[in-house]
N, C-alpha and C positions, 0 to 999 in steps of 0.2 A: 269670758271668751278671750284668748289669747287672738292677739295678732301676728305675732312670730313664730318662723318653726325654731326647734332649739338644732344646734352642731349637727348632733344625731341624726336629728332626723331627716336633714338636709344630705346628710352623708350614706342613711337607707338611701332616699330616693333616690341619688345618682346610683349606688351599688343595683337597685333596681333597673333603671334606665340603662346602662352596662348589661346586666343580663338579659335584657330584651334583646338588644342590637344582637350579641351574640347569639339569639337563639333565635334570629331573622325576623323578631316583630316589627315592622317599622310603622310610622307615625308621620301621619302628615300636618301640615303645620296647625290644622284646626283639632289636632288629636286623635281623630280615630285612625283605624285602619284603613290601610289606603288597599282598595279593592282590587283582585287578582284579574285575570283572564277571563276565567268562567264567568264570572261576574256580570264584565263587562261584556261576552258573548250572548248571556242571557238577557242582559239590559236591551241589547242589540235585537234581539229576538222579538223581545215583546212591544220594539217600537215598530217594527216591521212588521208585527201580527196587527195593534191599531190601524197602522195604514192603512192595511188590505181592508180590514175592517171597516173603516169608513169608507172606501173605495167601495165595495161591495154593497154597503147599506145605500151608497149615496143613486148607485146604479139601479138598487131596487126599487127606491122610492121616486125616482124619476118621471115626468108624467111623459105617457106613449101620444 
């Protein structure tokens, strides 16, 4: 098992990391992609559907 990358290879990965930025992928510091708009709209969504959701159940189950 090697420990080291060799020149090369060290030299792909920047030429990689170089064509990402150009080609808009960006990378946040844990590495993935850092999530768009919609994303975050729909994350938005589905916490707002829980709410009601528990809101809803909590009023059914309520005792009269």
């Amino acid at each position: 098992m090697r420990k080291y990358l060799t020149i090369e290879e060290i030299r792909n990965a920047e030429r990689l990391k170089a064509m990402d930025r150009e080609a808009g992928i960006i990378e946040s510091s844990a590495g993935a992609p850092r999530h768009s708009a919609g994303q975050k709209i729909l994350a938005g969504a589905a916490v707002a559907a829980a709410v009601w959701a528990a809101v809803a159940f909590r009023k059914r189950n309520r005792p009269q």
